[in-house]
C-alpha distance (Angstrom), angle and dihedral (degrees) to the residues before:
residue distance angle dihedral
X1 . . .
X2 3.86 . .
X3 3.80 122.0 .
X4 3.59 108.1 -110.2
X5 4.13 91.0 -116.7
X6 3.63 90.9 61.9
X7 4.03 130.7 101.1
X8 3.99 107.3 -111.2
X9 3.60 99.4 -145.7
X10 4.13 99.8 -127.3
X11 3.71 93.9 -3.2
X12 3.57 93.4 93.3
X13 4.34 139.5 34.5
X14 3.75 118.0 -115.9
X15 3.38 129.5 -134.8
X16 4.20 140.6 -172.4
X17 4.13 108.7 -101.9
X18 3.91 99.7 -116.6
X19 3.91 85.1 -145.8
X20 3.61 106.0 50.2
X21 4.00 102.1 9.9
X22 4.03 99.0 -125.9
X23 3.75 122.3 124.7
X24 3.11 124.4 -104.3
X25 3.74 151.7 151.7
X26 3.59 145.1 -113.8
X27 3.98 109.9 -85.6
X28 3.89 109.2 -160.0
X29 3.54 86.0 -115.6
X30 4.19 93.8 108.2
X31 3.19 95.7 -153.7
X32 3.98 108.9 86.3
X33 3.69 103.2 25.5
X34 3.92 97.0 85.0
X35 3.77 92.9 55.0
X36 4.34 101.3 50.0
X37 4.48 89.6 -113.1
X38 3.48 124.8 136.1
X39 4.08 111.9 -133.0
X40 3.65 86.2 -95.4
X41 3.66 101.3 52.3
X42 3.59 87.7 46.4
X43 3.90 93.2 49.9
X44 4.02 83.7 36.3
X45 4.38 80.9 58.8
X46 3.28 102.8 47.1
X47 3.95 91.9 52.4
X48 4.21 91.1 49.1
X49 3.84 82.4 45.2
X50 3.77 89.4 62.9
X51 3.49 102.7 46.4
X52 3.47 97.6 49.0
X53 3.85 91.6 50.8
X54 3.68 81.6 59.4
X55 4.05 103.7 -99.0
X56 3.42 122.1 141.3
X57 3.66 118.5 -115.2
X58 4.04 114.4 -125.9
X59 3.67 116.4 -136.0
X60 3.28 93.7 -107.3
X61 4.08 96.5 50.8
X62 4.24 71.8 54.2
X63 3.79 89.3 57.7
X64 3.73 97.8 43.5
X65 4.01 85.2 48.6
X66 3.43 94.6 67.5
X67 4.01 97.6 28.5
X68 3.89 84.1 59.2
X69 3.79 94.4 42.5
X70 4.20 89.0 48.0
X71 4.47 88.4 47.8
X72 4.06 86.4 53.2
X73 3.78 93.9 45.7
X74 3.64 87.3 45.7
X75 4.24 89.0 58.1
X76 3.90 92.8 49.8
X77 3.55 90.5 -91.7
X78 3.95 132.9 133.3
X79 3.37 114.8 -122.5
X80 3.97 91.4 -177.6
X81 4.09 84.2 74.4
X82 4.24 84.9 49.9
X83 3.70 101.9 48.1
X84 3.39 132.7 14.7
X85 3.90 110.0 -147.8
X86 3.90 99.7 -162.2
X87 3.90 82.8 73.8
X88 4.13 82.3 66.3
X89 3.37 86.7 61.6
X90 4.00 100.2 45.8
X91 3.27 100.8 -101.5
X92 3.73 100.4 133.2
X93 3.33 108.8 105.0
């Protein structure tokens, strides 16, 4: 049996990420599949949600930025349409 946050190959449609444009699949995870994201754009969202609510970003929500940004660019996606890194550097006003 497949984990639950694994692609079941014909089990479940595609679709293109609205975010970063790369195909991709429903997860099992519930919670991106409604809204046309890949995990990573999703993840990617809830990060650029926080900083422009005003949070500060950790560095480790810093380092999973860019590690999540690198794993879309690695799938043919762009991960300048999933995170926009001038907010990094408090330009978000």
């Amino acid at each position: 049996m497949l984990p639950t946050n694994r692609f079941m190959k014909g089990k479940t449609p595609t679709y293109t990420c609205r975010t970063c444009g790369r195909l991709t699949r429903q997860t099992g995870r519930g919670d991106n599949d409604m809204i046309d994201l890949c995990a990573e754009c999703y993840d990617l969202c809830g990060l650029e949600n926080m900083v422009l609510d005003g949070d500060t970003l950790q560095a480790c929500d810093i380092e999973r930025i860019h590690s999540l940004r690198a794993f879309i660019a690695s799938k043919g996606g762009n991960p300048d349409r999933a995170f926009d890194l001038a907010l990094l550097e408090g330009d978000h006003a």
